[in-house]
N, C-alpha and C positions, 0 to 999 in steps of 0.2 A: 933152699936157695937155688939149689943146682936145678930143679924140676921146676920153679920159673923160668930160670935161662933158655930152659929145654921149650918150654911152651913157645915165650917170647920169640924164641928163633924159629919154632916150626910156623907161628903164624905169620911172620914177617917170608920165610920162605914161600909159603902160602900165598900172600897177599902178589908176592914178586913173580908169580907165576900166570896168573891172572892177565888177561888181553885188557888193552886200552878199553875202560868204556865199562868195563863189568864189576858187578858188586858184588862183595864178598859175604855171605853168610854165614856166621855160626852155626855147625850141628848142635843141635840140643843130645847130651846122652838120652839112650834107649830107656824108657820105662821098666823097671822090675818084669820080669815071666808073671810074678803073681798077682802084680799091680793091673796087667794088661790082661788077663783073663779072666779077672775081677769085673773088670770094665767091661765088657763084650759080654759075661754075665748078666749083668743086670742092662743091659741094653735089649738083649733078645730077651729078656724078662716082660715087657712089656711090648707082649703081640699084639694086643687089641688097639686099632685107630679111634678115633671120635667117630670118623664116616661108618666105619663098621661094628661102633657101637649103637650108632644111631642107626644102621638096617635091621640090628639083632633087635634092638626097642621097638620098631616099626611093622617088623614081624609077629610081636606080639600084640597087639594093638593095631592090626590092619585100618589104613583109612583116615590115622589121627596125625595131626600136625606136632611137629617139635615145637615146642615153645623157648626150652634152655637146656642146656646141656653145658657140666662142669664136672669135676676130676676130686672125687672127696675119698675121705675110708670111709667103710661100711663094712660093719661085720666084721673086724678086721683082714679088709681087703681094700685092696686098692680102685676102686670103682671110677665107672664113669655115668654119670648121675642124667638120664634125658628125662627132661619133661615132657607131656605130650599131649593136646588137648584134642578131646572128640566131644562134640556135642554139649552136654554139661557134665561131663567128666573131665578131670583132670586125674593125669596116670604120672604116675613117680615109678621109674626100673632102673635099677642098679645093676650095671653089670661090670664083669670082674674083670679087670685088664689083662691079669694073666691069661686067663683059662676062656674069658667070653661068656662066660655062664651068669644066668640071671640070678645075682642074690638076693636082693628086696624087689617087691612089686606094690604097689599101694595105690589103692583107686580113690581119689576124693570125690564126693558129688555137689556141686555147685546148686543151690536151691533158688 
């Protein structure tokens, strides 16, 4: 009971502090140390963009068009899947979102 009163007053103190006209915001507490480097882990986990998936795919395949490109596992990796057409080929390359590396390559030929 004592440690609402104590709240109660400090926000009322709070709020009486405050100039005509301004809105008062709640601080959210601070995240855990292990929560928040947790996070920032798996953030920069995932170095590869779409754009620079699709130049690594394009490098391989000089000359051929994207057709689609999506975000699947493969191999157990986390990939970004470009399609890519030349001529009557159709190319399928998966590459690894961590690392950038190509892990599946597949050429179809259209008859």
């Amino acid at each position: 009971m004592r440690q609402t009163i104590k709240i109660a007053l400090a926000a009322a103190v709070s709020l009486a502090a405050l100039p005509a006209g301004a809105t008062a915001v709640a601080a959210a507490p601070a995240a855990p140390a292990a929560f928040s480097s947790t996070a920032s882990a798996s953030v920069s986990q995932a170095s590869v963009t779409r754009s620079q998936a699709i130049a690594i795919a394009t490098r391989r395949v000089p000359g051929a068009r994207v057709t689609e490109v999506e975000r699947e596992w493969e191999h157990g990796y986390r990939t970004w899947e470009i399609e890519l057409r030349k001529g009557y080929r159709e190319y399928e390359v998966h590459v690894a979102i961590a690392t950038g590396r190509i892990v599946k390559f597949r050429v179809h030929h259209d008859d």
